[in-house]
N, C-alpha and C positions, 0 to 999 in steps of 0.2 A: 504494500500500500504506500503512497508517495506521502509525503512529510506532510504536516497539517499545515496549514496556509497561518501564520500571524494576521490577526485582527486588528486593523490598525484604531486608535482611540475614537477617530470619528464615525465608525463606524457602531456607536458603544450606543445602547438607548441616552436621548434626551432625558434633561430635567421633567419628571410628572409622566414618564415615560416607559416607567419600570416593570410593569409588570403587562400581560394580556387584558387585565381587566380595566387597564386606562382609556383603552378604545371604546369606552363603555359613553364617552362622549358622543360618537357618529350615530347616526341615526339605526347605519345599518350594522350596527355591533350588537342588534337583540337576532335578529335573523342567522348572522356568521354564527354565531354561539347557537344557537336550536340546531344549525345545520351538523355544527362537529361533534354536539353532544347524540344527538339522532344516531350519525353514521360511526361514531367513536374516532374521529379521525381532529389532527393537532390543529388549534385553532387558525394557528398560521398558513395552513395549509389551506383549509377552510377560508381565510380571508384571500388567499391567491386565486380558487379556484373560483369562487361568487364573481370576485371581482373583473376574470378574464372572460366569462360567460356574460356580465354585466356590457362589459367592454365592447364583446361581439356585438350583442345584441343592439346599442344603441349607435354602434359604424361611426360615420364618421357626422353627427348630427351636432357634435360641439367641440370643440377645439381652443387648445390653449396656444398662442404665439408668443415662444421665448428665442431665448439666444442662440440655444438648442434647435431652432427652427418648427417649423407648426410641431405641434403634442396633439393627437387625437388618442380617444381613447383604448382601442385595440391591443393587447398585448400579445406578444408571442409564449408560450405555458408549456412545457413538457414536465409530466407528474410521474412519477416513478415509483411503482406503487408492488409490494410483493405478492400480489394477485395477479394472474394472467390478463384477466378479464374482469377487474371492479366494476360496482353498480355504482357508487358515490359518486366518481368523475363525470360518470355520464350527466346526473343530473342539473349542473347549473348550466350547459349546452342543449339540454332538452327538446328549448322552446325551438333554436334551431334547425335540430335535424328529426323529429319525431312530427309526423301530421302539418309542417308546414305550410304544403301546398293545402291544405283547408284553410288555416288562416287566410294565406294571399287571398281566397276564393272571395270570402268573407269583405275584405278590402277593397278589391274588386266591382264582390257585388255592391257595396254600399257607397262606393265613388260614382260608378257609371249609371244606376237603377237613378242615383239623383238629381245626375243631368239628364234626365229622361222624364221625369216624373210631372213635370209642368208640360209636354208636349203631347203626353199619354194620359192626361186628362183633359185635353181637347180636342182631343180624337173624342171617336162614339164607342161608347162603354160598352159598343160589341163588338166584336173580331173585325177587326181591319186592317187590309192589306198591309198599308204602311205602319202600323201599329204593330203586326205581326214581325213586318222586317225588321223595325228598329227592337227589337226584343231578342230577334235571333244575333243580332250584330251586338248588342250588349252581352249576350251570353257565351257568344266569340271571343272578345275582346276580354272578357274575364277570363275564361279558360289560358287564353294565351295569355297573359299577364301574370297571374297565378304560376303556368308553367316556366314563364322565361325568371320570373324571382325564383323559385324553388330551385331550379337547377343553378342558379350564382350567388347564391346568398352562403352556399356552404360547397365543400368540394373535398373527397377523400383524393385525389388525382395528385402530383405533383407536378403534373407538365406546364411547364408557361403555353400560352399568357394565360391567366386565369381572368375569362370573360367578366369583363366592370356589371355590379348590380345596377338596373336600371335608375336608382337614385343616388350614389356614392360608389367609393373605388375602391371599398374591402370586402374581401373576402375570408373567410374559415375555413383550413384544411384542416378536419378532422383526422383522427389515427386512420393511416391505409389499415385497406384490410389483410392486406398478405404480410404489412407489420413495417413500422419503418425503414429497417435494415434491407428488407429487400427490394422495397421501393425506390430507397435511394441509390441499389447497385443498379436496378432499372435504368436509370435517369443515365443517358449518354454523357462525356463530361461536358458539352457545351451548356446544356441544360441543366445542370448543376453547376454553372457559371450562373447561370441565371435566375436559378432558385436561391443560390446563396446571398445573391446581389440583389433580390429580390425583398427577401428575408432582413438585409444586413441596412437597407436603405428605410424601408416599412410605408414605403411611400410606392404609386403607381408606377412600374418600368412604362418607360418609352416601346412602342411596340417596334418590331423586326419586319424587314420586306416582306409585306403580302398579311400584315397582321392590323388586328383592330388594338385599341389602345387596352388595357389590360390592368388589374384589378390588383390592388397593393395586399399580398399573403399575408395571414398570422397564423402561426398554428395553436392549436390545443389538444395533444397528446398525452396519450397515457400509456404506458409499456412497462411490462415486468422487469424487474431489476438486471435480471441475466440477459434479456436484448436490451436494453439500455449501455448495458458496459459493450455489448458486441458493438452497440451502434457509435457509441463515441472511438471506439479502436477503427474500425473502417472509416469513421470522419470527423479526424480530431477535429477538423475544421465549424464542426458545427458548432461545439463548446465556447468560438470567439464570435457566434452570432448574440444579438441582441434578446436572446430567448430564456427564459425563465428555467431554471433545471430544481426542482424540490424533487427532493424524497419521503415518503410516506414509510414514517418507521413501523407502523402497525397496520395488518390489514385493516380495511373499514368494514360494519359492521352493514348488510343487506338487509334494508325496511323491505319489512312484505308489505306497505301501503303504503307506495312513494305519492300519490296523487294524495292521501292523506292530509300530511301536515305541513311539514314544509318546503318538500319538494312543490306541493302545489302551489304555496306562496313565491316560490323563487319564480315557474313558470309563468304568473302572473305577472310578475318582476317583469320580467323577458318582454312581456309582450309591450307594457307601458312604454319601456325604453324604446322598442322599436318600433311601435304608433309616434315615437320623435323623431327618430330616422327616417321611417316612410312620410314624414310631414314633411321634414325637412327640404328632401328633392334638393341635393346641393347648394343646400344653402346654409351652412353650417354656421352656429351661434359662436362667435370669437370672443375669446377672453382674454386678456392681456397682462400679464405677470408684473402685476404693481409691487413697488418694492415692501410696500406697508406688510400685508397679509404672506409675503415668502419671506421675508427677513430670517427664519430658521431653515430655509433653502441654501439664502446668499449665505450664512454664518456656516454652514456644513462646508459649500462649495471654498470659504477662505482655508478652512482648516484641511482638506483635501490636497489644496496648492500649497501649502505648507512641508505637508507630509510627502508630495509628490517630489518637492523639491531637496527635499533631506535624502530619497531614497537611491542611490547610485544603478543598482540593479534593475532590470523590467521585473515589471511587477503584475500579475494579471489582474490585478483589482485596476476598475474603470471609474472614476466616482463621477462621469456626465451620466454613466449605465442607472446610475442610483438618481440620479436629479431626474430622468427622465421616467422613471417609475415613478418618482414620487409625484410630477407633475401630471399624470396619468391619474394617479391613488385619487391627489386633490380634485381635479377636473371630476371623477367617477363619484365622489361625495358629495362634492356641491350639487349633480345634478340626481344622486339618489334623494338626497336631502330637500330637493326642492330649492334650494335656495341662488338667490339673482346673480350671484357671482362670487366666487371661492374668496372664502375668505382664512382666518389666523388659524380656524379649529383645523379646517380642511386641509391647508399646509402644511400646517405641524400634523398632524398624524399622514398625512399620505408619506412627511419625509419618514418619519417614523417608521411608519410599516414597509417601505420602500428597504430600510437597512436593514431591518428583521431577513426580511424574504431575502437579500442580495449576501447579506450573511450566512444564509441555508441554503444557498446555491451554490458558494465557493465550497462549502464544507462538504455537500454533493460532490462536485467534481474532482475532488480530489480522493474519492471513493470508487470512482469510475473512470477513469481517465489513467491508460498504461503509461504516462508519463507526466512530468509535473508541471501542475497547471501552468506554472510562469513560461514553462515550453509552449503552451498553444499560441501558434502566431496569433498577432493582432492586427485583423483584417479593418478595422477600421478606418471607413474613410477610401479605402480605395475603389478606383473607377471600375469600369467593368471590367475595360481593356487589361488595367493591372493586376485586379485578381484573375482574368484568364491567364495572364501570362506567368503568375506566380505559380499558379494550378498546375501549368503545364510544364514546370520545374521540378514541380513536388514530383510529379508523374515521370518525366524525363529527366532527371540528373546527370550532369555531366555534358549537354550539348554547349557547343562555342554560341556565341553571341547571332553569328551569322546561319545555323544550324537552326537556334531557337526561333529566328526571322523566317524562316520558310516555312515552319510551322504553321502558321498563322498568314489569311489571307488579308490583302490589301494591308500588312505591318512593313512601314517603310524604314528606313536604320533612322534616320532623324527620332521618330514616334518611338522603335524600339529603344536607343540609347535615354531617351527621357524618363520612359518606363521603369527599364534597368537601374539608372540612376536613383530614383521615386525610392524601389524595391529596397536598394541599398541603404538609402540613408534611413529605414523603417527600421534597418536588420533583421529585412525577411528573407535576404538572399546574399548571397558572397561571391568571389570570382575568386579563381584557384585556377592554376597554371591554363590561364585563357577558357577556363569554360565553367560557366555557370550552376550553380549548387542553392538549397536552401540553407541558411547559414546555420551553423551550431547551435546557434541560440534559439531559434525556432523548433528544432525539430528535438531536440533532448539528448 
């Protein structure tokens, strides 16, 4: 097992911040608590999972603009849990993937029946031709509507692009069902250029020749402990994406009447949040990171650049990865909460719970991961062009500079040397008697 990762101090709970029950503030800390005592599963866990099914659910209907660039709410979640198959994870993605296309029907029906409804009362109250057409064409137009959200609103696939929902540009990859591991050997490596870049951005890619513009990924996965470690050995590369990695130290406990109690409640959840997203139709409610209500943001982010600048060694701890959880956390309470724009409570615990979770995720990977964490490159930030070419390093070691150029179409030496350069100064890559390598530091 690789060394335990040091904690560094800012990473440490705030003041009034100590214990689980201090969340006991947020509105939505009576529901997290029903949920983990129901299922028996760790409250933290419990506030990851509520909150990334929360996240789905309401797309991209509000949005935070920081320095970090838009926050919408969406996160990426892989749950690791020592069941093949848990019931609990399923439940706060429910609303989702279970009977959705009823919902859409529903929505549908009660959009188009009501611009109908003053033209089919002056018609004659008995069967008439055009009264008859325009009933068959509303009931078209639902059908297709219904069908074309159902199929983009969630996607177990991993091929790009993932076609945009008819009112915003995220999508939900749920667990494949032949299981991550073999999913991802699937994916050719261009297309896991594209899925990582995809994944590593969180925002819509640019579409490819002959393609429609395409739909920004987040996963929410859940996998047995023993494919979780296979899958991070075949792609350390995914432990430097942006994605959430917890472990569930106990199995969770199977309600036999999940529509009962508070799965019900959560499902209702789901649906409120996404009667705001389907309002919305791209027109997302922006909030703007006043410095009054994040002042325990900005105080974390000073003492982070502090810490970063004492540390000589790479380090895998990211602390924007932790600002941007928490500006997600905050954004996802203010609007569970009802209230007009996030304010001190919402800040402070989203930073809060942002470090809890980012804390159980380093201590994860270094459970799972054949080498040590501060070995996983950090792909942050790089273009497309630079992580395929890095890719095709990892994969090809040892080709000369001019070797690696032919590889790749339309890469002219100009583009290539800038790349190379890029790579270099990252120390994602090294040059050794004229031909190209992943550098030592990267690879362990």
């Amino acid at each position: 097992m690789n060394p335990q990762i040091e904690i560094p101090d800012f990473l440490s709970p705030g003041k009034g911040a100590g214990g689980i029950g201090s969340f006991r503030l947020l509105g939505i800390y009576d529901l997290v608590d029903r949920f983990a005592r129901e299922f028996q599963i760790n409250h933290e866990i419990a506030f990851a999972s509520l909150l990334a099914g929360f996240g789905h659910s309401v797309g991209g209907a509000f949005e935070i603009d920081s320095t970090l660039g838009i926050i919408r709410p969406p996160f990426s979640l892989l749950l690791v849990t020592p069941e093949t198959d848990a019931v609990w994870p399923r439940i706060p993605i429910r609303f989702l993937v279970d009977d959705f296309e009823h919902t859409m029907r529903l929505f549908a029906k009660a959009n188009l029946h009501q611009s109908t409804e003053q033209k089919d009362d002056a018609e004659n109250e008995t069967h008439h031709p055009i009264a008859d057409r325009i009933a068959n064409t509303v009931d078209t137009a639902k059908a297709v509507y219904a069908d074309k959200v159902s199929e983009r609103i969630t996607s177990a696939s991993l091929e790009m692009p993932f076609p945009r929902v008819p009112f915003d540009h995220h999508v939900l990859l749920t667990t494949p069902p032949v299981g991550p591991c073999r999913a991802l050997r699937q994916l050719s490596p261009d297309n896991r250029i594209r899925f990582e870049h995809a994944l590593s951005s969180n925002t819509p890619l640019g579409p490819s020749v002959g393609e429609v513009s395409g739909a920004a990924p987040n996963l929410y996965w859940q996998v047995e402990q023993t494919e979780a470690r296979r899958m991070v050995e075949e792609n350390p590369w995914f432990t430097s994406l942006p994605t959430l990695i917890l472990e569930a130290d106990r199995p969770g406990v199977s309600a036999l009447a999940p529509d009962g109690s508070v799965a019900g409640e959560i499902h209702r959840r789901c649906l409120d949040l996404f009667v705001m997203r389907h309002h919305a139709m791209l027109r997302s409610t922006t909030f703007a990171v006043e410095s009054k209500p994040f002042q325990p943001v900005y105080e974390f982010l000073t003492a982070a650049q502090k810490w970063e600048s004492r540390t000589e060694e790479p380090s895998p701890i990211r602390p924007s990865r932790v600002v941007e959880l928490a500006l997600r956390f905050a954004l996802l309470f203010t609007v569970l909460d009802k209230k007009p724009k996030p304010d001190l409570v919402a800040a402070f615990y989203g930073l809060e719970l942002a470090k809890r979770l980012y804390t159980r995720h380093l201590k994860t990977l270094t459970k799972l991961l054949p080498i040590p964490v501060s070995h996983v490159p950090d792909t942050d930030g790089l273009s497309k062009r630079e992580l395929a070419v890095f890719m095709r390093i990892c994969e090809r070691p040892g080709l000369t500079r001019s070797e690696l150029g032919r590889t790749f179409k339309k890469l002219n030496q100009p583009e290539r040397d800038r790349v190379l350069a890029s790579l270099i100064g990252r120390q994602l890559i090294e040059l050794r008697d004229g031909k190209v390598y992943r550098s030592h530091s990267s690879q362990g």
